[in-house]
C-alpha positions in Angstrom: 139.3 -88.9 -89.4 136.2 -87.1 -90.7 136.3 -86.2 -94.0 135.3 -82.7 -93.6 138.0 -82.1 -91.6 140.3 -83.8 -94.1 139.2 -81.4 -97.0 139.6 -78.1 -94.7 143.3 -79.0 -94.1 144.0 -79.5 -97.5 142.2 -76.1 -98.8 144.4 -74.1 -96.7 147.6 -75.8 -98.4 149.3 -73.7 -101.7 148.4 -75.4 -105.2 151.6 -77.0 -105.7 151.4 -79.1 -102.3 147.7 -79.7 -103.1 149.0 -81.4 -106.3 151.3 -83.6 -104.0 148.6 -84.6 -101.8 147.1 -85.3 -104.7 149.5 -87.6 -106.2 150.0 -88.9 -102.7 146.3 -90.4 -102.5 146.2 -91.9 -106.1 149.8 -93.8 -104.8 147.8 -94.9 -101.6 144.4 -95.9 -103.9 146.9 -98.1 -106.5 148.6 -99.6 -103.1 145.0 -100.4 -102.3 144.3 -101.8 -105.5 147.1 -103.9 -105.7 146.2 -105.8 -102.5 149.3 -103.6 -100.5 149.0 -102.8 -96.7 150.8 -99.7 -95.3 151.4 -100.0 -91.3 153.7 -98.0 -90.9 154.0 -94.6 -92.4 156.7 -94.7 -95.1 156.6 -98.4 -94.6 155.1 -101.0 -97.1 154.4 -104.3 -96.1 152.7 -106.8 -99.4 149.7 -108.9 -97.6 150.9 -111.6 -100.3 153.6 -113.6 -98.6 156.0 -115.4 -100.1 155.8 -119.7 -99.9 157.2 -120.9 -97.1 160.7 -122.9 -97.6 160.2 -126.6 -97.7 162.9 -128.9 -95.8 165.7 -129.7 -98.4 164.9 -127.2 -101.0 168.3 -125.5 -101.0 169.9 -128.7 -101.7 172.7 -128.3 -104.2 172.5 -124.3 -104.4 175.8 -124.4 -102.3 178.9 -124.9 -103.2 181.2 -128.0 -101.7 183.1 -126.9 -98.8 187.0 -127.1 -99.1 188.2 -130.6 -97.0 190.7 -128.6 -95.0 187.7 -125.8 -94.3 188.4 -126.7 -90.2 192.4 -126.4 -90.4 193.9 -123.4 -89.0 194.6 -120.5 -91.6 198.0 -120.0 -92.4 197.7 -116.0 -91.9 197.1 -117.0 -88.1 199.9 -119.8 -86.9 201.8 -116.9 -85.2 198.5 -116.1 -82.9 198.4 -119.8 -81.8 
C-alpha cells in the first residue's frame, strides 16, 4: 500500500481514532522490534520457536499409574 494513500485515509478519521491508529502502529513497530511476525490479523505468531523435545525428556514428570489402572470400574459392572 502506498503511503500516500495510507496518510489520506487516516486524515479523514476523527482525532480520537487517529490517536488509536496511532497507538496501533507503535504496538506493530515494538512487535517488529521484538523480532514478532503477525500473519494473520489479530493473530501473533513469535518467529523464535521453542526447542524441540528430545526423546525421554519427560521421563519421571508423571506420576505411577495405579496396578489395577486396566480393571473394570466398579461404577460400570452393571453395564457389563
Amino acid at each position: 500500500m502506498e503511503t500516500g494513500i495510507l496518510e489520506k485515509k487516516i486524515a479523514k478519521l476523527p482525532e480520537n481514532l487517529k490517536l488509536k491508529v496511532e497507538g496501533y502502529i507503535d504496538a506493530l513497530l515494538s512487535l517488529e522490534n521484538q523480532n514478532i511476525v503477525l500473519e494473520e490479523p489479530g493473530v501473533i505468531y513469535k518467529t523464535s520457536r521453542a526447542p524441540k523435545p528430545v526423546f525421554g525428556s519427560g521421563k519421571g514428570i508423571f506420576g505411577k499409574m495405579a496396578d489395577d489402572f486396566d480393571e473394570p470400574l466398579e461404577d460400570m459392572k452393571e453395564y457389563m
